[in-house]
N, C-alpha and C positions, 0 to 999 in steps of 0.2 A: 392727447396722450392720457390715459387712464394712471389715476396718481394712485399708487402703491401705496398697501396697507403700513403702518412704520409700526414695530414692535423692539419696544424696550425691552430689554433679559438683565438681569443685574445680578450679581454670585457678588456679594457687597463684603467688603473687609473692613475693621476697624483699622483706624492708623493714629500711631504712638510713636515711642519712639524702637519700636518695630510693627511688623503688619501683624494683625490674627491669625491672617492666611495668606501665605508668599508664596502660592503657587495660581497658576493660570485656571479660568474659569472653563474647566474644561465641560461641565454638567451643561450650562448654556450652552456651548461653543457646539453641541454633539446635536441637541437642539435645534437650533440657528439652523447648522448647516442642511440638518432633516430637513426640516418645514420649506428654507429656501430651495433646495434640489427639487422639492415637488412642485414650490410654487416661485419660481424666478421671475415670470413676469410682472408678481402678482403682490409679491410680500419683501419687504426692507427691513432690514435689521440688527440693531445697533447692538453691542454687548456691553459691560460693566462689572470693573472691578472697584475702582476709585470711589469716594463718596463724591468728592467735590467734583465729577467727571460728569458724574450723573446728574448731579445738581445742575452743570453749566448748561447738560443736554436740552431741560425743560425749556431754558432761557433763547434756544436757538429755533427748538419744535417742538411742538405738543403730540407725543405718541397715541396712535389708536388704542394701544393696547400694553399694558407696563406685568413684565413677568420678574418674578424671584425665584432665585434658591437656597431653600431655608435648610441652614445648619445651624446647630447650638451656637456656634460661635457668633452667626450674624442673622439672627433672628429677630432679636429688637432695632437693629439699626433698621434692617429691611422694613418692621412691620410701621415704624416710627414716618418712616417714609412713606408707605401706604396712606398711615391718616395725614399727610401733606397733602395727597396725592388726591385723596376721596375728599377733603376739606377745600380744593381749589379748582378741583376736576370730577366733580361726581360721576358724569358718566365715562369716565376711563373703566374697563374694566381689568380688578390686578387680581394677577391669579398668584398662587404661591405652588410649592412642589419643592422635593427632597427630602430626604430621611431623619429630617428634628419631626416626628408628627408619629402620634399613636398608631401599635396595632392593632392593640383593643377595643373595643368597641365604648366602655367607658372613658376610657383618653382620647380619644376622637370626639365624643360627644362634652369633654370638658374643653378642647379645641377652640370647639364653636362657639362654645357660650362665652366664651374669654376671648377672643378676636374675629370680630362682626363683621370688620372691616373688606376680608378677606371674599373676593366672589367667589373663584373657585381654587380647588386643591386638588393638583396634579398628584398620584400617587404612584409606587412603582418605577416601574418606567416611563419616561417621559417622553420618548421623541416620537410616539406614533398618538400620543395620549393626547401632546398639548397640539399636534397639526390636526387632529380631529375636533378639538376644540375651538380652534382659531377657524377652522372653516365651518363651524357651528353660528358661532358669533358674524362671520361674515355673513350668511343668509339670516341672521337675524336683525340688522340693523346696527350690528355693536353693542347690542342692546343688551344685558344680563338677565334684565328680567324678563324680556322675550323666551331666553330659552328656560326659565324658571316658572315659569307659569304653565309649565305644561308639565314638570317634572321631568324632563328628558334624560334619561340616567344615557350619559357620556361614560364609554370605557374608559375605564382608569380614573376616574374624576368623582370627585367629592364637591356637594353645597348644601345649601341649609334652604328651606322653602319652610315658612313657618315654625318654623324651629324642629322641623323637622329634618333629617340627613340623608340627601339623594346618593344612593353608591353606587357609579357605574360597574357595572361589567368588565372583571380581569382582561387585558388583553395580552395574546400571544405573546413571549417572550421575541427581541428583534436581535441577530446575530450581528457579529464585526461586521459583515460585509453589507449587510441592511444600509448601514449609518457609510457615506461619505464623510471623510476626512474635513474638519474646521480648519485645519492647518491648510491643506492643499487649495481649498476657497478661497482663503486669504481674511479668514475672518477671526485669525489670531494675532493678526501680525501690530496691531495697535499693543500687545501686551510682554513683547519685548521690550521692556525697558531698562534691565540689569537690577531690577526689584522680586521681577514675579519666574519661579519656575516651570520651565513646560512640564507639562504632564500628556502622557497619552495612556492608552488601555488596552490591552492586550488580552483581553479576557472581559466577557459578561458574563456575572455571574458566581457563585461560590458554592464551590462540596462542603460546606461544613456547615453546623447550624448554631453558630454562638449567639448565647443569648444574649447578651451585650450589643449584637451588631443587625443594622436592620437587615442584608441578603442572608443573615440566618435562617428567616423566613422559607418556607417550603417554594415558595413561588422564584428564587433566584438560585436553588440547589441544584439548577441544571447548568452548565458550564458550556 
């Protein structure tokens, strides 16, 4: 039997004596469920909210592939975990994705030179971005710098090749009906635990263009 690829997702919270984030990771969860519906035979995959959840994860299996979603609030734990990750596992490849990450082309480019660690960055939307990515790295060996060495500009995806920054190609905005339900999978149900609240989405996308918020952006003003 052909052993499935296993990918780590992590939407990581601090914990206190409350959480940073006490709602369910639903940016993985929408993720997860993408990639899995295309490739069921083929891809496994754990999700993460907890620190110590994640930590125990390495101790039982070593992931092909460890993903983040980076928000202000858990950007250093995540990235803090990355150099664990690249200092005991160099060839994991961790990618990062989420709206803590410049529009500009000079905050993009201060990104890079400040977290090295990082192979690539999901930008945008994620669920068609990061399964193009992941069957990237499958015909490449798992390998990063297989698909770096050629500069292969991945839609929706950012990386550095000599300190230079590869930017894939926008892709199509994907509707409700694109993305299969997390919930209905059964690939939320670890995160009932009278700590985290469900969230679900009823809308991709925003009319409005506040500067403050990343789907201000022109690329998420269609609804």
């Amino acid at each position: 039997m052909k052993k499935k690829t296993l990918i780590y997702l992590a939407d990581l919270t601090h914990r206190g004596q409350v959480l940073s984030s006490s709602v369910f990771p639903l940016s993985i969860g929408l993720i997860a469920a993408y990639l899995v519906n295309k490739h069921p035979d083929d891809i496994e995959i754990e999700l993460f909210k907890y620190p110590e959840d994640f930590s125990a994860a390495f101790d039982v299996r070593k992931p092909d592939i460890v993903g983040f979603a980076n928000y202000s609030w858990n950007f250093h734990i995540s990235y803090e975990y990355a150099r664990i990750i690249k200092n005991t596992w160099p060839d994991i490849p961790v990618i990062f994705g989420g709206p803590n990450y410049g529009l500009e082309n000079d905050e993009v480019s201060a990104f890079w030179k400040k977290y090295k660690l990082i192979d690539f960055y999901i930008v945008r939307e994620g669920e068609e971005a990061f399964l193009r990515l992941v069957e990237a790295l499958l015909v490449n060996d798992m390998n990063p710098a297989k698909i770096k060495s050629n500069c292969m500009e991945l839609a929706n995806c950012h990386y550095v090749v000599d300190e230079k920054i590869i930017v894939g190609p926008d892709l199509p905005r994907l509707t409700l009906e694109d993305i299969p339900s997390p919930y209905l999978m059964g690939l939320m149900d670890k995160f009932f635990d009278e700590s985290l609240g469900p969230m679900i989405h009823t809308t991709r996308g925003c009319p409005f263009q506040c500067a403050f918020c990343t789907e201000g952006s022109p690329y998420y003003n269609s609804v």
